[in-house]
C-alpha positions as CSV (number, residue, x, y, z in Angstrom):
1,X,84.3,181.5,101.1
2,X,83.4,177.5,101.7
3,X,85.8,175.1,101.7
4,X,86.5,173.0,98.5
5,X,87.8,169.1,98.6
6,X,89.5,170.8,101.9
7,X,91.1,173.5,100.5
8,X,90.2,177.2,100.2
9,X,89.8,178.6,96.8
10,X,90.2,182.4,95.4
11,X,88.5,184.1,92.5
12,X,91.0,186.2,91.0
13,X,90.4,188.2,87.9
14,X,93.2,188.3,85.6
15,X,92.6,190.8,82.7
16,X,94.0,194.3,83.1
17,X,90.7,196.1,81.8
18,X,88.3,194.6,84.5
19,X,87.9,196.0,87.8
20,X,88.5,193.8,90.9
21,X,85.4,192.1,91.6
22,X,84.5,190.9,95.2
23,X,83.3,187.1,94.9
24,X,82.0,184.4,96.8
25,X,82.6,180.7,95.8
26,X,80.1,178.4,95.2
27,X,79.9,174.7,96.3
28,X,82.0,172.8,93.8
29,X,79.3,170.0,93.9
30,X,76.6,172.6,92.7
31,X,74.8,175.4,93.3
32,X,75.2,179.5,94.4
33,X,77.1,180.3,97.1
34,X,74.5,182.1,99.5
35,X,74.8,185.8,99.1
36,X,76.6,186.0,96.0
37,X,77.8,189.7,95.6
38,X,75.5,192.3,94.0
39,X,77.1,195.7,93.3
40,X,75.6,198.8,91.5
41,X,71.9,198.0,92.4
42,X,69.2,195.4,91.6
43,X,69.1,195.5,87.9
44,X,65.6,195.4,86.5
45,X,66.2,192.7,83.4
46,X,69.4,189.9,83.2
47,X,70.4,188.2,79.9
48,X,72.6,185.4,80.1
49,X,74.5,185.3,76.9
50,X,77.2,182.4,75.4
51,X,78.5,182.1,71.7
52,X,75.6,179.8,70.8
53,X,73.2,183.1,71.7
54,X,71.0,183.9,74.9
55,X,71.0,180.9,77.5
56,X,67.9,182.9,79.8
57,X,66.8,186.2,80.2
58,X,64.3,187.2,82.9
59,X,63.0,190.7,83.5
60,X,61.1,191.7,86.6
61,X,57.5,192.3,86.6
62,X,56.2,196.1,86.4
63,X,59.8,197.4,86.7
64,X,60.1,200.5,84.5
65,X,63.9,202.5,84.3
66,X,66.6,200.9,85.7
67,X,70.0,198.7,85.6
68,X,70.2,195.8,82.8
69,X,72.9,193.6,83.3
70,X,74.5,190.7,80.2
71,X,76.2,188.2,82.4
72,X,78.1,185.1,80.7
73,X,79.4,182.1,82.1
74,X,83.8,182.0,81.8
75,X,86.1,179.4,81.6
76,X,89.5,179.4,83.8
77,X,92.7,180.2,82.5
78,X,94.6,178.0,84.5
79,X,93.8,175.7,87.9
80,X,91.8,173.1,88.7
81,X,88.7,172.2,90.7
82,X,91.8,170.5,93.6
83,X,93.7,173.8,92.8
84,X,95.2,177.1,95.0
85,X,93.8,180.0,92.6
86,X,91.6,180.3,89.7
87,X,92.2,182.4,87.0
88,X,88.8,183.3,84.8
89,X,89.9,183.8,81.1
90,X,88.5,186.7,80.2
91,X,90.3,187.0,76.7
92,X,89.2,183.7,75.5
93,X,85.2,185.5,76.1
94,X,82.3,183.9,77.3
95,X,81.6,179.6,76.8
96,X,79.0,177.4,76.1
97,X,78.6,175.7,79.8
98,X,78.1,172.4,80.2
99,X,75.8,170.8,83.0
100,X,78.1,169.8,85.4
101,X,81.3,171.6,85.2
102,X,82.3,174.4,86.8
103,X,82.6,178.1,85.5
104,X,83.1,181.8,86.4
105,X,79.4,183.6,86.2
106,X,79.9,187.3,85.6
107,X,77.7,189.9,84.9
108,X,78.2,193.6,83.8
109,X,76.0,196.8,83.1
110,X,74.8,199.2,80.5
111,X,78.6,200.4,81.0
112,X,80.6,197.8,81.3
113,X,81.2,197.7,84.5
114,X,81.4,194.6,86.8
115,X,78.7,194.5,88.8
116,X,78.1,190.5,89.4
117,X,80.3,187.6,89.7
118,X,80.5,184.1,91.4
119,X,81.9,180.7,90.5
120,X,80.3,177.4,90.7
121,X,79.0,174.3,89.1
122,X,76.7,175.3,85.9
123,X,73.2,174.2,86.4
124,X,71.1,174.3,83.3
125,X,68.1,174.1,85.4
126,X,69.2,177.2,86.8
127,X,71.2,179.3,83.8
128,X,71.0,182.9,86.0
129,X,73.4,180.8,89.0
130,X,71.0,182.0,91.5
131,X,71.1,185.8,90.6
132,X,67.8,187.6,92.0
133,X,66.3,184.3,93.1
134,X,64.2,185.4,95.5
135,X,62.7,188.1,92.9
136,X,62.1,185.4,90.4
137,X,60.5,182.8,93.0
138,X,57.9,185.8,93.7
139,X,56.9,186.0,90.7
140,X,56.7,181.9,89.9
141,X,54.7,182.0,92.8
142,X,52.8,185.3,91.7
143,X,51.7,183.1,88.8
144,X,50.3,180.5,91.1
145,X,48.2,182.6,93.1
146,X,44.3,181.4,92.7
147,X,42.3,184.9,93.4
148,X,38.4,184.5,93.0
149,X,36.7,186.0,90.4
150,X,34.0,188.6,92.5
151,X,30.5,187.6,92.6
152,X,28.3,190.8,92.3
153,X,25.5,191.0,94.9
154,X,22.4,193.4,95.0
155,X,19.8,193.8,96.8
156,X,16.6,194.3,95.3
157,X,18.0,190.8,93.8
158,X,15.5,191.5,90.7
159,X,15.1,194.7,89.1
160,X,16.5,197.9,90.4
161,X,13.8,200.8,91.1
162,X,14.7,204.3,89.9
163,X,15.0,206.5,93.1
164,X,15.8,203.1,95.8
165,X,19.0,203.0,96.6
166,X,20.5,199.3,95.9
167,X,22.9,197.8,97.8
168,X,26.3,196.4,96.8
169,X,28.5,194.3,98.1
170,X,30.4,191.1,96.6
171,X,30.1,187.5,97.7
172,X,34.2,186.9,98.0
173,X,36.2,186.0,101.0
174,X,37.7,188.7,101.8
175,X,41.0,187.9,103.7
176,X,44.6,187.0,102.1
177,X,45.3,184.6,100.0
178,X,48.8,182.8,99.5
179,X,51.2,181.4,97.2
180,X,54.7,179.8,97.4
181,X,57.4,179.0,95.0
182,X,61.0,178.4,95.1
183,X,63.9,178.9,93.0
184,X,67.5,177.4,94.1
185,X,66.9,176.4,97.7
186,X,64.9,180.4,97.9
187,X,61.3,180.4,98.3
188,X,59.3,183.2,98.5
189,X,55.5,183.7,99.1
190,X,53.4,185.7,97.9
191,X,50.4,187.7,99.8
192,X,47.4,189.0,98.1
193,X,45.1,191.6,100.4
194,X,41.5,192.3,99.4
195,X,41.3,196.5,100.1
196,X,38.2,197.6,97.9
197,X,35.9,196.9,94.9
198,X,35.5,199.3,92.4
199,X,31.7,199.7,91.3
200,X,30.8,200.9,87.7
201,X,27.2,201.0,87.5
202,X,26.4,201.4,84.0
203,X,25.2,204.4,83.9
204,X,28.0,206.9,84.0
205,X,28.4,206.6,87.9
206,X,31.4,204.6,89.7
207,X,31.6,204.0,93.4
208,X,34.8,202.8,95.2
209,X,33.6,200.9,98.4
210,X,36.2,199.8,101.1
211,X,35.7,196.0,101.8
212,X,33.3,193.6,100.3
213,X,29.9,195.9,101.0
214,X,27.4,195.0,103.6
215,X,25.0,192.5,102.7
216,X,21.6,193.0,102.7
217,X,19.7,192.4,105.9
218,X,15.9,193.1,105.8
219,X,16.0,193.1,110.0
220,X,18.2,196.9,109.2
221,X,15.2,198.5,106.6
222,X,13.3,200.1,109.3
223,X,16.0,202.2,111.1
224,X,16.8,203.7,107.7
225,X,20.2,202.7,107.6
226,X,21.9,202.1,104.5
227,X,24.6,199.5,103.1
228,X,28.3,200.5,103.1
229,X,28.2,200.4,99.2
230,X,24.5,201.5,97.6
231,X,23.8,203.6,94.8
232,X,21.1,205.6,93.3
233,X,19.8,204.8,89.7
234,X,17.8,208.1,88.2
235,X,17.0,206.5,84.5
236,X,15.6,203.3,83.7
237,X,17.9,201.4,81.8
238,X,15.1,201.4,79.0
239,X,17.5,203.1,76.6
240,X,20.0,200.8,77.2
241,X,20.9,198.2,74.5
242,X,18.7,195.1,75.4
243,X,16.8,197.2,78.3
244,X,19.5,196.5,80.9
245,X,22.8,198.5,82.1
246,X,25.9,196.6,82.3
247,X,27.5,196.5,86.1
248,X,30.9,196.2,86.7
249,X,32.5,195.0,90.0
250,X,36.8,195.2,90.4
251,X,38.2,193.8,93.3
252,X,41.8,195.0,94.2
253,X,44.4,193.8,96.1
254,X,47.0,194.6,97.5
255,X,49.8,192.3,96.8
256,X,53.4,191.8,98.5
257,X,56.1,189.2,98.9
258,X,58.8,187.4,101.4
259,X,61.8,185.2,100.8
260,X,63.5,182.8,103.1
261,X,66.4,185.2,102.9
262,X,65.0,188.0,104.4
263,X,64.0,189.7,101.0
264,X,60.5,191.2,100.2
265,X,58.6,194.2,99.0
266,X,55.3,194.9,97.1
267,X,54.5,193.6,93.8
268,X,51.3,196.5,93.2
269,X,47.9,196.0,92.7
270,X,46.7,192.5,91.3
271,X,42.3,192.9,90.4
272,X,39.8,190.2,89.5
273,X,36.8,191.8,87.5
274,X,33.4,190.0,86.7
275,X,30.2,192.0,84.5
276,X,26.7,191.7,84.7
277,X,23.7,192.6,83.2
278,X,21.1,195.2,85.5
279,X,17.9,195.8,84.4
280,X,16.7,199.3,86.1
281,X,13.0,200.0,85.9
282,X,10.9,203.1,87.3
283,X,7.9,202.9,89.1
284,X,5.0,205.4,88.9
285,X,2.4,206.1,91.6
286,X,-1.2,205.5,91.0
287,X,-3.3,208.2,92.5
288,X,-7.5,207.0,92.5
């Protein structure tokens, strides 16, 4: 517990029906008290509820079954910001906080159950009092990751040849890319990994390539060697609407986060798509 205007102050819950809940007091000139107790598991969503309706709610990104916690903010039964003990007054139910003063924050489960709780000063800027901040500054900074759309490459460059192979490969850097966001003194970052691109060639066929392809280098045709990424067109793209086959290139990556507390984990697969047009044509032999 930190020390307030000098003197130590306790949470203490004072209805009968609520289980003791372990808490760790905030600054009394504002803001969480770093590593505010989380019992029962991360939940997946939080609403933040008063009398006047929902304050926030936040729910975490791809997270299917789990916890959902309704937290409110308390006032105190008796006590004083200068005094020994603080009683949170339950009966009286949750309160319209105003910026500035200071409140019980509690939060409970599907069940009932306590499974949050932590005093402070109420922050409007901030109405979740620091709960899962280092979740929610991932995913601020999720939203401000730039990732490149891919630029499709080919070699021929003009039109395909029925029975050539063509090679594939996408014009994209292909190392991580960063963001960083932070929510109540937390900031996480966020790491995005290029792994492969996803090839669907218009024609019924789809190739999944490790890295960005090889480029095309003319100095290579005579050994026989291929690209890492080439495919095979067997129909002219005649019969397509307009003449041409429509080629799609997905880049995926990999994406993953780390807060300044020591918190991380994966966020899944993030992809950047881009289409374009083919036109496939087949060559016959002339015999004299």
């Amino acid at each position: 517990m930190r020390r307030v205007a000098g003197v130590l102050m306790v949470l203490a819950v004072a209805l009968a029906d609520v289980p003791p809940v372990v808490a760790e007091i905030g600054d009394h000139t504002g803001g969480p008290a770093a590593g505010a107790v989380v019992v029962g598991g991360t939940p997946i969503a939080i609403a933040v509820t008063s009398p006047s309706g929902t304050l926030a709610s936040y729910s975490r990104r791809g997270a299917g079954s789990g916890p959902r916690w309704t937290c409110a903010y308390y006032g105190f039964e008796n006590g004083s910001s200068s005094g020994i003990s603080i009683n949170i007054d339950f009966s009286a139910g949750p309160v319209d906080p105003v910026p500035g003063q200071g409140y019980g924050f509690l939060c409970r489960n599907e069940r009932q159950d306590v499974v949050h709780s932590w005093f402070g000063v109420y922050d409007p800027a901030d109405p979740f009092s620091g709960l899962l901040a280092a979740e929610r500054a991932a995913e601020l900074a999720l939203e401000r990751l730039e990732l490149p759309e891919p630029v499709p490459q080919f070699s021929p460059a003009g039109d395909h040849l029925v029975g050539l192979p063509s090679w594939l490969w996408v014009d994209t850097r292909w190392s991580p890319y960063e963001a960083s966001a932070s929510v109540t003194g937390v900031t996480s970052t966020v790491t995005a990994t290029p792994r492969f691109v996803t090839w669907q060639m218009g024609d019924g066929s789809t190739h999944v390539c490790d890295g960005p392809g090889t480029p095309y280098d003319p100095t290579r045709a005579p050994d026989g060697r291929l690209g890492t990424c080439t495919h095979l067109y067997v129909w002219p793209s005649t019969a397509q609407p307009f003449g041409l086959y429509t080629v799609t290139a997905t880049v995926s990556f990999d994406v993953r986060w780390t807060a300044t507390t020591g918190a991380g984990g994966g966020l899944g697969t993030v992809t950047r798509t881009t289409t374009v047009p083919v036109r496939v044509v087949e060559v016959q032999a002339v015999i004299e």
